[in-house]
C-alpha positions, -999 to 999 in steps of 0.1 A, spaced: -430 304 460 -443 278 485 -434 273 522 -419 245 541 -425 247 578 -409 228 602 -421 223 644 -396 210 673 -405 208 705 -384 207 733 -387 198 771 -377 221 802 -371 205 839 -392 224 864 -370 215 892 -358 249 907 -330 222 927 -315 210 892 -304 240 877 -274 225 855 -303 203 834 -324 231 831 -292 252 816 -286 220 795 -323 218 781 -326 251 776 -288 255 759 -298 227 736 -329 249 726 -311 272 721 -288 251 697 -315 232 680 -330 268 670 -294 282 662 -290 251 635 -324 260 617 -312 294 612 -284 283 600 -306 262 576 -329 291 561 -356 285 590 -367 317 607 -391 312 635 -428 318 632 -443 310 666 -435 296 703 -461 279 723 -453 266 759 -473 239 773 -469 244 811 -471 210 829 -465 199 861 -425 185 862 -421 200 826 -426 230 805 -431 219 767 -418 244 743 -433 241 710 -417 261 681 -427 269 646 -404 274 619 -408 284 583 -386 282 553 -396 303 515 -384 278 490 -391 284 451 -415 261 432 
């Protein structure tokens, strides 16, 4: 059995003001994550890269499949 890993990153606003894209971004996250589920994915790891207008969310994903 081998494994087939799979990243996505995704992109969070910052701006406190702008809270509808920020429930947008994060919703489609959300989604995004959902669909790989869905898919046989199951989530490994989340790294967030913290940046000044953005917050970078990195996710890891694996998937068994047989050889």
């Amino acid at each position: 059995m081998s494994q087939v890993i799979q990243v996505i990153a995704n992109r969070v606003a910052k701006d406190e003001a702008d809270t509808m894209t920020i429930n947008r971004q994060i919703g489609y996250r959300a989604q995004e994550l959902a669909e790989h589920g869905r898919a046989g994915y199951a989530l490994a790891h989340t790294a967030t890269i913290d940046g000044p207008e953005f917050v970078t969310f990195v996710d890891t994903l694996t998937r068994d499949v047989e050889d």
